[in-house]
C-alpha positions as CSV (number, residue, x, y, z in Angstrom):
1,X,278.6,-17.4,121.0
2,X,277.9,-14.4,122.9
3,X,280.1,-11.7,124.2
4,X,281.5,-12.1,127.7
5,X,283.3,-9.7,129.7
6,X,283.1,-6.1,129.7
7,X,284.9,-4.5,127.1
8,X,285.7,-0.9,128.6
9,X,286.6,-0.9,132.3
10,X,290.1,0.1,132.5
11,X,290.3,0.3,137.0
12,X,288.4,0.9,139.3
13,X,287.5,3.5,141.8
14,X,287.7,7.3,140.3
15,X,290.6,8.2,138.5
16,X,291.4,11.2,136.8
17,X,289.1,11.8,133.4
18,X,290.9,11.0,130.3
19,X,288.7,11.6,127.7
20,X,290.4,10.6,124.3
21,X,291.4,7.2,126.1
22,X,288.6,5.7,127.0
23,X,287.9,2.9,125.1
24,X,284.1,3.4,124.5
25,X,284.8,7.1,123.6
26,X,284.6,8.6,120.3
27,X,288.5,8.7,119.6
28,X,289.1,8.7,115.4
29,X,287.7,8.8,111.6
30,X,289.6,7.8,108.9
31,X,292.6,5.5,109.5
32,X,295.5,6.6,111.0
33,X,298.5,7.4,108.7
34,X,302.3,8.1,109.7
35,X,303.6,10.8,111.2
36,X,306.5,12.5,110.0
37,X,309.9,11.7,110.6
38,X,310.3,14.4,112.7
39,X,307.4,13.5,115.3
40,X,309.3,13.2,118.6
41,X,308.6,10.0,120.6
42,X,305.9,9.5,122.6
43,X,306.2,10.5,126.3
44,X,307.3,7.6,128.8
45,X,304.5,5.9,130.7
46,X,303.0,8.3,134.1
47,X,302.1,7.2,137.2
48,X,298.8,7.6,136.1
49,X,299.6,4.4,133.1
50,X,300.4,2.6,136.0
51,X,297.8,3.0,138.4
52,X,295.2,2.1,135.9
53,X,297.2,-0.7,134.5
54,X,297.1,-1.9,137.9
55,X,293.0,-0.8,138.2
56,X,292.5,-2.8,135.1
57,X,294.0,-6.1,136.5
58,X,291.2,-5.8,139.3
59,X,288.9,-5.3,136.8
60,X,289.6,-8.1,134.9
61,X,289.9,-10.3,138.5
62,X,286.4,-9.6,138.7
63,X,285.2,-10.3,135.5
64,X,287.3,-13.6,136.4
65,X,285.4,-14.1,138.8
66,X,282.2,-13.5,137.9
67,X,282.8,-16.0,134.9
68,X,284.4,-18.3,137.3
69,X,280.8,-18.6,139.0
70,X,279.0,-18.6,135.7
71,X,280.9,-21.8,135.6
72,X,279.7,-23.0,139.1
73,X,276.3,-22.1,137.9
74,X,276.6,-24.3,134.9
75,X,277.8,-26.9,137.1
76,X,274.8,-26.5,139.6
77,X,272.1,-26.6,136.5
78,X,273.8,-29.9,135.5
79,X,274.0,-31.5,139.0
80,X,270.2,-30.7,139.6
81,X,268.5,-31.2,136.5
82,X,270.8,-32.9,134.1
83,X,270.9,-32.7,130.4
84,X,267.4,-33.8,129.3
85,X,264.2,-31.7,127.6
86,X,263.4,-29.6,131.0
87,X,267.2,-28.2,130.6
88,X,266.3,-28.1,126.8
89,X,263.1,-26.0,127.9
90,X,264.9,-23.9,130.1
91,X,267.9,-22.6,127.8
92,X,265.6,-22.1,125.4
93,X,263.7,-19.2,127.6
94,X,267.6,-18.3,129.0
95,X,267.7,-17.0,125.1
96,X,265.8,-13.7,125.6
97,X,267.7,-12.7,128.7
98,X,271.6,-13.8,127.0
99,X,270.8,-11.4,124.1
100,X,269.0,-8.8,126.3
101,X,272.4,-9.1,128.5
102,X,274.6,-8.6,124.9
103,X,272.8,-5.5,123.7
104,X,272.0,-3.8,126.9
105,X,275.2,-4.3,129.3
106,X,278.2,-5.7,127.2
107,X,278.1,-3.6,124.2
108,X,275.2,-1.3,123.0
109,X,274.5,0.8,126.1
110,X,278.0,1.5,127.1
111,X,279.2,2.6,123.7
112,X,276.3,5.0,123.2
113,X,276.0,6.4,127.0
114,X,279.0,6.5,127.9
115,X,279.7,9.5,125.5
116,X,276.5,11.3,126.6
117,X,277.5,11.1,130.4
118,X,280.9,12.5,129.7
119,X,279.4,15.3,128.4
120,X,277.1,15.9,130.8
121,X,280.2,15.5,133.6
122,X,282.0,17.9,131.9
123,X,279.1,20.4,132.1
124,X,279.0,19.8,136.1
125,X,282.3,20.6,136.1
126,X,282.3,23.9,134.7
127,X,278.8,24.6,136.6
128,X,279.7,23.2,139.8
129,X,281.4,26.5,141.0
130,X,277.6,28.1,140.6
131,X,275.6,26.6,143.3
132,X,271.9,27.8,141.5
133,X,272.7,26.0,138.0
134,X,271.5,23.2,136.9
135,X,273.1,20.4,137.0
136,X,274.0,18.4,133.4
137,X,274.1,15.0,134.9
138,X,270.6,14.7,136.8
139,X,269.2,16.4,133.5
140,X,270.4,13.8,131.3
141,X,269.4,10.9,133.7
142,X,265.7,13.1,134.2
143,X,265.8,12.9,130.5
144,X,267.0,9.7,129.2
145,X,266.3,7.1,132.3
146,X,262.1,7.2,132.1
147,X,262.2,6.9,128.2
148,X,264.2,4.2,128.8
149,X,262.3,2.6,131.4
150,X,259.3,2.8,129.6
151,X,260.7,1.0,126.6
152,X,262.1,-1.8,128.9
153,X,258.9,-2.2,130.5
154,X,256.9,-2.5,127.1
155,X,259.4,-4.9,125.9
156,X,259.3,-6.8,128.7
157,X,255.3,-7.3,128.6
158,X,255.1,-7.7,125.0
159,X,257.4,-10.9,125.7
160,X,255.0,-11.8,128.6
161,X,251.9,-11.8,126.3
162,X,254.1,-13.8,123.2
163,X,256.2,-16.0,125.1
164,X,253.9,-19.2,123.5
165,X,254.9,-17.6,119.6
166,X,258.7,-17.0,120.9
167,X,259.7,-20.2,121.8
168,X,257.8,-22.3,118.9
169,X,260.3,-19.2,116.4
170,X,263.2,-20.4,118.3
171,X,262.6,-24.0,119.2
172,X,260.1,-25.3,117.1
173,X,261.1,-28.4,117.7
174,X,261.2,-28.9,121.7
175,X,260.2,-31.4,123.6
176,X,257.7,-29.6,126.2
177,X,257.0,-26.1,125.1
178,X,254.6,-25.4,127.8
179,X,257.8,-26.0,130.9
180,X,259.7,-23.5,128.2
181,X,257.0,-20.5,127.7
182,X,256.5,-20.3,131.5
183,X,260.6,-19.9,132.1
184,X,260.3,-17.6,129.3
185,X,257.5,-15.4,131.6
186,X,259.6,-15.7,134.5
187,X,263.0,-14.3,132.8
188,X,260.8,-11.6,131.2
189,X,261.4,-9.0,134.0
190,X,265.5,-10.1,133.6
191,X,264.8,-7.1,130.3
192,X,263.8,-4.1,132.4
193,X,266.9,-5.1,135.7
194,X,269.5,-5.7,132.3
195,X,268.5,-2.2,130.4
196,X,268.8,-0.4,134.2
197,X,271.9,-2.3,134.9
198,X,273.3,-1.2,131.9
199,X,273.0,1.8,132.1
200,X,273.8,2.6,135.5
201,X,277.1,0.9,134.5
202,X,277.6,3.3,131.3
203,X,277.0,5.9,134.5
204,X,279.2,4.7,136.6
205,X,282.3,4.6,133.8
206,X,282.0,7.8,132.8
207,X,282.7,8.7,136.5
208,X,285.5,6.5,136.2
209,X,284.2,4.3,138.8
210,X,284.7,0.6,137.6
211,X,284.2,-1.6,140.0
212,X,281.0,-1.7,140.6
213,X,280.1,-2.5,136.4
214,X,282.7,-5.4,136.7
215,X,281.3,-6.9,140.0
216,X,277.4,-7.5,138.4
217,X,278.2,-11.0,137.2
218,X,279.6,-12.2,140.5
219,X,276.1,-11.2,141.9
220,X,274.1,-12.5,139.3
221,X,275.9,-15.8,139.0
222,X,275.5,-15.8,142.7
223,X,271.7,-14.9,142.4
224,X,270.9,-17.9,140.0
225,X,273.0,-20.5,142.3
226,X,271.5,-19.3,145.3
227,X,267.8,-19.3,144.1
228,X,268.2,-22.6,142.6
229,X,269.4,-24.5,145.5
230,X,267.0,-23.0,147.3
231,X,264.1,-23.5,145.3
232,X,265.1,-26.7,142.7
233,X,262.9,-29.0,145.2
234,X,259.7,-27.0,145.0
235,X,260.2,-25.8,141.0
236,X,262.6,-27.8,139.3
237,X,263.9,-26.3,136.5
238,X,261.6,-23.4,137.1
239,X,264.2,-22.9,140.4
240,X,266.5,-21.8,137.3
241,X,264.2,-19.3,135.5
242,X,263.1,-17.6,138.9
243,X,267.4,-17.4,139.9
244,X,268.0,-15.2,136.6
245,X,265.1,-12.7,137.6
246,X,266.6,-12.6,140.8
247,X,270.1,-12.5,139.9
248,X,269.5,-9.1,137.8
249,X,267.7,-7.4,140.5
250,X,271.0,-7.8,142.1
251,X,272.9,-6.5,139.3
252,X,270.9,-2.9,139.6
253,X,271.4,-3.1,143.6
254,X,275.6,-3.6,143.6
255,X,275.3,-0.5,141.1
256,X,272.7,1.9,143.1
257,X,274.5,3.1,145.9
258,X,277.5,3.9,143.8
259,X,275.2,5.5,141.1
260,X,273.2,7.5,143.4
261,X,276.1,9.1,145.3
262,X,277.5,10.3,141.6
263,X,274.0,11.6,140.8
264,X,274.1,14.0,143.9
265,X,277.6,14.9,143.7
266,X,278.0,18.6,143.5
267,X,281.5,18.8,144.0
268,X,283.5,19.6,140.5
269,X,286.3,16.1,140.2
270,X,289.7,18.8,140.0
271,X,291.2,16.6,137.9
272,X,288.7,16.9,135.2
273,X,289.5,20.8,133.6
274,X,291.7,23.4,134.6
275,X,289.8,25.7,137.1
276,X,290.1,28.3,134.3
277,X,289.4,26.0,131.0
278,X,286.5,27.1,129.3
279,X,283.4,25.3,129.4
280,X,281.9,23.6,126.0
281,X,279.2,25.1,124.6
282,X,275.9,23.8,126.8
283,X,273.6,21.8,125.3
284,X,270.3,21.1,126.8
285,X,268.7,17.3,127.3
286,X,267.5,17.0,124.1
287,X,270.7,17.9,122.2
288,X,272.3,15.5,124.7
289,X,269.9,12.4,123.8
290,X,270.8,13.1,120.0
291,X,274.1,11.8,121.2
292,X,271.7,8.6,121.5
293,X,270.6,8.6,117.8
294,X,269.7,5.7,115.6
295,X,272.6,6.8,113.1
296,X,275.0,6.2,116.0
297,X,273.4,3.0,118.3
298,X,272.4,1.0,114.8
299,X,276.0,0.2,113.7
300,X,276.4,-1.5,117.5
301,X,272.9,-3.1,117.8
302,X,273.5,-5.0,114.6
303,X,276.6,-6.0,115.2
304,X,275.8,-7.2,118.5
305,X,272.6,-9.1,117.4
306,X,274.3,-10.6,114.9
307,X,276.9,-11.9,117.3
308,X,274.4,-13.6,119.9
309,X,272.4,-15.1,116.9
310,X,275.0,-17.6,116.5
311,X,273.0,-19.1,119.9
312,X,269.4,-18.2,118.4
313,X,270.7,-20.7,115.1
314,X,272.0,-23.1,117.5
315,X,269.0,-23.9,119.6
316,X,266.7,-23.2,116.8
317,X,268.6,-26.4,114.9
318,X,269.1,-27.9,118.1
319,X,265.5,-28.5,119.0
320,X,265.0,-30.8,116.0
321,X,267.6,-33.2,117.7
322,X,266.8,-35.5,120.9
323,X,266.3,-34.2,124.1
324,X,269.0,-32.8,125.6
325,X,271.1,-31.9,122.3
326,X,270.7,-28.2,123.1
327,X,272.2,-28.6,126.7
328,X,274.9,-31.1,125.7
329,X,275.6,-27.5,123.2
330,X,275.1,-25.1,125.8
331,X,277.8,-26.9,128.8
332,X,280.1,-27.4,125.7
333,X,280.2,-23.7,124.8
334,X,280.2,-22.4,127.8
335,X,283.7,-24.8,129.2
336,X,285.3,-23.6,125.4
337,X,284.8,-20.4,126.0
338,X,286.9,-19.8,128.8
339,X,290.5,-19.7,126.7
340,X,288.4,-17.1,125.0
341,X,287.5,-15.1,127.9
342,X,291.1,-14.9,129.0
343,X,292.3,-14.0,126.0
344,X,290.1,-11.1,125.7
345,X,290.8,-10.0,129.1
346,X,294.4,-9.1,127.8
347,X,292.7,-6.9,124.8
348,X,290.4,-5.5,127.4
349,X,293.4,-4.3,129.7
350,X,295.9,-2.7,126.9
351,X,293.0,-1.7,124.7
352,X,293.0,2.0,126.2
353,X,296.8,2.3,124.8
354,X,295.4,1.6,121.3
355,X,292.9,4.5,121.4
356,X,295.5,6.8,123.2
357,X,297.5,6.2,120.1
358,X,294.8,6.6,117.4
359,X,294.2,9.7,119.2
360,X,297.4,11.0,119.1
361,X,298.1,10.5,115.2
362,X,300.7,7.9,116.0
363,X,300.1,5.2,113.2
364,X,303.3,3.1,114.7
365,X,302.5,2.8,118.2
366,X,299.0,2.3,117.5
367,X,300.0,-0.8,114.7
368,X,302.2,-2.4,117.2
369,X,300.0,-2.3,119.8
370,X,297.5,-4.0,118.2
371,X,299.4,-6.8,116.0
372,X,301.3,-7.5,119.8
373,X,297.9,-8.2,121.0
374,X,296.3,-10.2,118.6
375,X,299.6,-12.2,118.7
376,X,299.7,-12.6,122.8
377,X,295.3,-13.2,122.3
378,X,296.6,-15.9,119.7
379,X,298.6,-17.8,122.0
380,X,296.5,-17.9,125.3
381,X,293.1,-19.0,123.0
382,X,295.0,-21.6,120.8
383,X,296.8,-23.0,123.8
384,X,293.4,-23.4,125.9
385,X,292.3,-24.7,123.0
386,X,294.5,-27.6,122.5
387,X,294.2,-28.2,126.3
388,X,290.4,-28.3,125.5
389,X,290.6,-31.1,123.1
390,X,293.2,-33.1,124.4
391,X,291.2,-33.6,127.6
392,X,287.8,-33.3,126.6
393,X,285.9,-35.9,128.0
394,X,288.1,-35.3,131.7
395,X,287.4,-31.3,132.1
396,X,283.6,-32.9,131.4
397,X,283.5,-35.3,133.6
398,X,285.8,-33.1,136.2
399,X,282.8,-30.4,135.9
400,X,279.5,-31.7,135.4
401,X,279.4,-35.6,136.0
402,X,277.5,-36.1,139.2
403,X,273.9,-36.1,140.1
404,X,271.2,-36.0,136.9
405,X,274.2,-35.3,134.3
406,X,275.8,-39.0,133.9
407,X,278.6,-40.4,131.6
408,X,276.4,-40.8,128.4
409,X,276.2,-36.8,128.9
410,X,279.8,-36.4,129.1
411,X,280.6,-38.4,126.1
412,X,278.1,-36.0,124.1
413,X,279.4,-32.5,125.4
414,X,282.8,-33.2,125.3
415,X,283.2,-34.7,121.8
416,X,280.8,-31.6,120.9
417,X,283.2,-29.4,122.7
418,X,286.2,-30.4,120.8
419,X,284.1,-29.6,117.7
420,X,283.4,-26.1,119.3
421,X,287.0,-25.2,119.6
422,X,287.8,-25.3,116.5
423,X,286.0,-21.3,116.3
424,X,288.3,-20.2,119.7
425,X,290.9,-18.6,117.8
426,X,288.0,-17.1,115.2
427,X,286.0,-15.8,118.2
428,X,288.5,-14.2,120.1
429,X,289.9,-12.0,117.2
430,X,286.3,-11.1,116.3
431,X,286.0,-9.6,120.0
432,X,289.8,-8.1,119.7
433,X,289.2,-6.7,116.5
434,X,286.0,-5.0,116.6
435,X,287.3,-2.6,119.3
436,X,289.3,-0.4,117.3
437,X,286.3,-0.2,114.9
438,X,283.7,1.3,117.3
439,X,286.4,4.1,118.6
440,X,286.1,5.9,115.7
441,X,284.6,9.2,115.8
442,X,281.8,8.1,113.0
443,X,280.1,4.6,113.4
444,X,281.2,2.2,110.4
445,X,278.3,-0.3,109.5
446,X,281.5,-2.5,108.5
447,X,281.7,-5.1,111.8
448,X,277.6,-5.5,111.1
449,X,278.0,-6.3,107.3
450,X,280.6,-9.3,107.7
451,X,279.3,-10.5,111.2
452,X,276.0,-11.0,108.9
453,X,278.0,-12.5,106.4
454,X,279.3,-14.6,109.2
455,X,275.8,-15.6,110.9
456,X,274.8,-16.3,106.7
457,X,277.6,-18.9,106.8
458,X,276.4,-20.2,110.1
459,X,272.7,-20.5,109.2
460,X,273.3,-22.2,105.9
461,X,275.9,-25.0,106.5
462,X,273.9,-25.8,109.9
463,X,271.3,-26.5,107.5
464,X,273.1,-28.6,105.7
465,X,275.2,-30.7,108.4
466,X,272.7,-31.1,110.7
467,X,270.6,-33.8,109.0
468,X,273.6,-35.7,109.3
469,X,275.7,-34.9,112.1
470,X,273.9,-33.4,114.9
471,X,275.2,-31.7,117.4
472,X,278.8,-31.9,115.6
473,X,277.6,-30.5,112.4
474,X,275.8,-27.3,114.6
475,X,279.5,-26.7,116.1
476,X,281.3,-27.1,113.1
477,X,278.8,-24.5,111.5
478,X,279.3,-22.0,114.0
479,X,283.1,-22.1,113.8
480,X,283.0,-21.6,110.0
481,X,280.7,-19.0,110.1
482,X,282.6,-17.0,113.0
483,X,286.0,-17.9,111.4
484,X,284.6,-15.8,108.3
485,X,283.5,-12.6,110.0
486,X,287.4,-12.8,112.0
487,X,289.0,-12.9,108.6
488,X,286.8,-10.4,107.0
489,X,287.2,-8.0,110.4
490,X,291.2,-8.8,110.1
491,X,291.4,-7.4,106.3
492,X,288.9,-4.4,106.9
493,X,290.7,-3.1,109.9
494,X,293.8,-1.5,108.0
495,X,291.5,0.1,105.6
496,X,289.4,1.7,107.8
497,X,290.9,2.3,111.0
498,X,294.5,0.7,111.6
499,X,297.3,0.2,109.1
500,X,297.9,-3.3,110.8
501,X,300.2,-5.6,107.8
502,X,297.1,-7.8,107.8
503,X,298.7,-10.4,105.4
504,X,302.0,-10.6,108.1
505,X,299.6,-11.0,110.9
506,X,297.4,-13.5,109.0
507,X,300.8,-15.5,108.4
508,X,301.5,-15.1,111.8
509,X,298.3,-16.3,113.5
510,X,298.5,-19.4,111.1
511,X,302.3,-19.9,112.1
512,X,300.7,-20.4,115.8
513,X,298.2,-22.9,114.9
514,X,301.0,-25.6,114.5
515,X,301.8,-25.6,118.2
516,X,298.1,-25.9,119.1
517,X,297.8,-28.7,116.7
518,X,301.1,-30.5,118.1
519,X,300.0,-30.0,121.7
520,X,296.2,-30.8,121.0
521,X,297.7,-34.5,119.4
522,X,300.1,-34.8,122.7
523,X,297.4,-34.4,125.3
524,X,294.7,-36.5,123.2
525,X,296.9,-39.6,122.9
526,X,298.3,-38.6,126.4
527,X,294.6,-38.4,128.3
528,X,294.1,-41.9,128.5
529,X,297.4,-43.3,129.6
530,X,296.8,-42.4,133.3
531,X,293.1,-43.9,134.6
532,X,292.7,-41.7,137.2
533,X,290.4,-38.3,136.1
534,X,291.7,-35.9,137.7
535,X,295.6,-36.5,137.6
536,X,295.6,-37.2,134.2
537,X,294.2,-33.6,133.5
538,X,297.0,-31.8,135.9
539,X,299.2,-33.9,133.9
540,X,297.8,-32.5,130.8
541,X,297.7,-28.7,132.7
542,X,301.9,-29.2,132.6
543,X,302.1,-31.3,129.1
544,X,300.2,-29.2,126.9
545,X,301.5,-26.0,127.3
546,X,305.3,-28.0,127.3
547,X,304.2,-29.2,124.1
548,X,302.9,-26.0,122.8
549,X,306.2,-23.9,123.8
550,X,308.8,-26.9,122.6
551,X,307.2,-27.1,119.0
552,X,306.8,-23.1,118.9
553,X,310.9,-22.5,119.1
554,X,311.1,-25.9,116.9
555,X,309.1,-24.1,113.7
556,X,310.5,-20.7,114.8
557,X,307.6,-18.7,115.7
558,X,309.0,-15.6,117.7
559,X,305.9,-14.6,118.8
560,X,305.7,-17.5,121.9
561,X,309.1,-16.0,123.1
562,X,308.8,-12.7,122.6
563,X,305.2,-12.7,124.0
564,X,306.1,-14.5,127.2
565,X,308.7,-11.9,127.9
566,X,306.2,-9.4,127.3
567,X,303.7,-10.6,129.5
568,X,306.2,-10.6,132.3
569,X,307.4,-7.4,131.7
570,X,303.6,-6.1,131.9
571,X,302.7,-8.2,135.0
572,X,305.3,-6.8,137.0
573,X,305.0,-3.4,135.6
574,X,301.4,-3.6,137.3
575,X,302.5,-5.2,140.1
């Protein structure tokens, strides 16, 4: 599965710089070790903590959202063109611009600009006060924005001229590969709108201006659903292909305006430097652009590629199976992931905490923070899990059974889906883990090495499961193989970055799985009892989690209590 919301938006609008905070900012080498007994305690949370506690929670209301209409847009796919090979043809061309969306918006491009544009900031601050210098910010973009463009435009026509060789690599098996090489040429421009959207984003957060990066998936989801109900009676699936080149070209134009005004701002942010600090050394565009080197992007790009080829191995095996296996996969993953996507909105809002403390030295505060958070991800993933296959087959048929997508549809994705969530708990840890590894000052190939250990897994036991059990064997694959690389990631992280007690927190996390287990059995034997679709799974919305919480205190795992009285305390701290 690929990456979902934005990993390093802590509010909106533009706060005051805080350099060693930010989550996407160099912060640390080796791993943190104690401070001495003598360190006095850490200074009680500003005004400033809570504004931005209270700019993430918008931040993460828009990601919300804008997976909330990723959902709709699911849901539109399967009420116009069901679950057959033109879906199959379509998801397989989708491919190119999910990865392109993973390595140029969610993780690549804002942990490699991000730096370089708070350089150049802090170079306009110090020269803003002489009206003839030049400024940092317009040189880096003068610099760095037609190189980039230039590659994004190549890429985007060497796909144009191979789209015929891409999809038989990734699908040799489809159905109608002609319907899937044209969606392929018409998502081709979604490259070039990704890579600019991207990086105006990466822009935009060095300004501290968040809101417009977290709003790009409400307009792209809103780009594809429009387009497609517009067009679906002319083009068919085609309707599809077309809404995702539309749907980035809004993603640059929410970002422009915002960009633009930044670009020309002359003005030095007072909150920045002290009006007498001295100014770094100046570095000129090309010194600025090593900031962009291969020694610093490669650790990222691998590890993000080898996240998103978990979908490249699933439709590549998936196209040797009947039509509509790869879309019966895709609407599976996509309803699973949402426990996931919630629980790494929690890592998302308290991860700037975790690189405050690794900046500071302070080995305690920065262990706590992060075992409190895999713990609190934990519980929201492994209880949406258990909700997700007690009443699989009614969240299906809830979502997506009307129109083209009919009940023998439902009764694939859903017992698929239950297959699916038996990786939540390994994907969401993989996303919460990683984070602390990339703040360190020098990239660590580490995260690349076991998510390729990971994808190895995933690769060789599809292989062997899929002659045999379809679907299910593809789902069961790539929750082994990502269950791996969490483990791996879990043990690596004290070593390298965080002491975390990664044997305590292992116990831990397995301590929690016995709820989800209990409350998984309790809403699967519940689901049928009640006839009617839709009550039985508000029924289930109340049981589960009852279920959960009940056998929690029964094999006495703190963490349920004294997470829930956390999470109180912090929602109306931001409140």
């Amino acid at each position: 599965m690929s990456g979902t919301a934005t990993e390093d938006q802590p509010g909106p609008g533009q706060g005051p710089r805080r350099p060693a905070a930010h989550p996407s900012t160099p912060t640390a080498g080796p791993p943190v070790r104690p401070a001495p007994s003598g360190t006095p305690p850490s200074p009680p949370p500003s005004p400033l903590g809570r504004f931005l506690a209270r700019a993430a929670a918008l931040t993460a209301a828009l990601t919300a959202a804008g997976s909330l209409l990723g959902l709709v847009r699911d849901q539109a796919i399967a009420h116009l063109f069901g679950a057959d090979g033109d879906t199959d043809a379509f998801l397989v061309a989708w491919t190119v611009p999910e990865l392109a969306a993973t390595l140029l918006i969610e993780d690549a491009m804002a942990l490699v600009l991000v730096p370089a544009f708070s350089l150049a900031l802090s170079r306009r601050t110090a020269s803003g006060r002489d009206p003839a210098a030049p400024d940092p910010v317009r040189e880096l973009a003068a610099a760095t924005f037609p190189r980039l463009f230039a590659w994004l435009a190549a890429v985007a026509a060497l796909l144009l001229a191979t789209a015929p060789v891409l999809v038989r690599a990734l699908a040799p098996g489809l159905a109608d590969p002609g319907l899937a090489v044209t969606c392929t040429r018409l998502t081709a421009v979604a490259v070039v709108t990704f890579g600019i959207a991207g990086y105006l984003s990466a822009a935009l957060r060095a300004h501290d201006s968040f809101v417009p990066p977290a709003a790009i998936y409400v307009a792209y989801n809103l780009g594809i659903c429009a387009t497609m109900l517009a067009l679906h009676s002319l083009l068919g699936v085609r309707a599809a292909a077309v809404g995702v080149a539309v749907g980035g070209a809004l993603m640059v134009l929410v970002q422009l305006p915002s960009f633009l005004r930044r670009l020309n701002m002359r003005r030095p942010h007072l909150l920045r430097t002290a009006p007498d600090a001295a100014p770094p050394p100046s570095p000129g565009p090309a010194a600025r652009i090593g900031l962009l080197s291969l020694g610093g992007i490669a650790p990222v790009l691998l590890f993000a590629l080898g996240r998103q080829a978990q979908v490249l191995v699933e439709r590549h095996f998936g196209s040797s199976l009947s039509a509509g296996a790869i879309s019966h996969l895709n609407y599976a993953q996509k309803v699973a992931q949402m426990p996931m996507v919630l629980s790494l909105m929690i890592c998302t809002v308290t991860f700037p905490a975790v690189a405050r403390a690794v900046a500071d030295g302070d080995a305690d505060r920065a262990r706590l923070r992060v075992e409190r958070d895999l713990a609190l991800a934990a519980v929201v993933v492994l209880l949406g899990a258990a909700y997700v296959v007690g009443y699989a087959p009614q969240i299906i048929e809830l979502l997506f059974q009307r129109g083209e997508f009919d009940a023998s549809d439902t009764a694939a994705t859903a017992s698929v889906m239950r297959v699916y969530s038996l990786g939540l708990l390994g994907h969401s840890l993989v996303g919460a883990l990683v984070r602390p590894f990339f703040s360190a000052a020098r990239p660590t190939w580490y995260p690349a090495a076991v998510m390729a250990a990971g994808l190895l897994i995933t690769v060789v036991a599809s292989a062997a499961a899929t002659p045999y059990w379809g679907i299910h064997g593809i789902a069961a694959a790539n929750a082994a193989g990502i269950t791996t690389t969490a483990c791996l990631l879990l043990r690596g992280l004290g070593t390298r970055v965080i002491a975390i007690r990664a044997r305590r927190v292992a116990g831990d996390l397995g301590r929690l799985t016995l709820p989800a287990v209990a409350a998984a059995a309790a809403g699967w034997t519940l689901a049928p009892a009640i006839p009617h679709t839709a009550l039985t799974a508000a029924v289930g919305a109340l049981a589960v989690p009852a279920v959960f919480v009940a056998t929690a205190f029964a094999v006495r795992a703190p963490e349920v209590p004294q997470l829930i009285v956390t999470l109180t305390r912090k929602l109306r701290h931001a409140r």
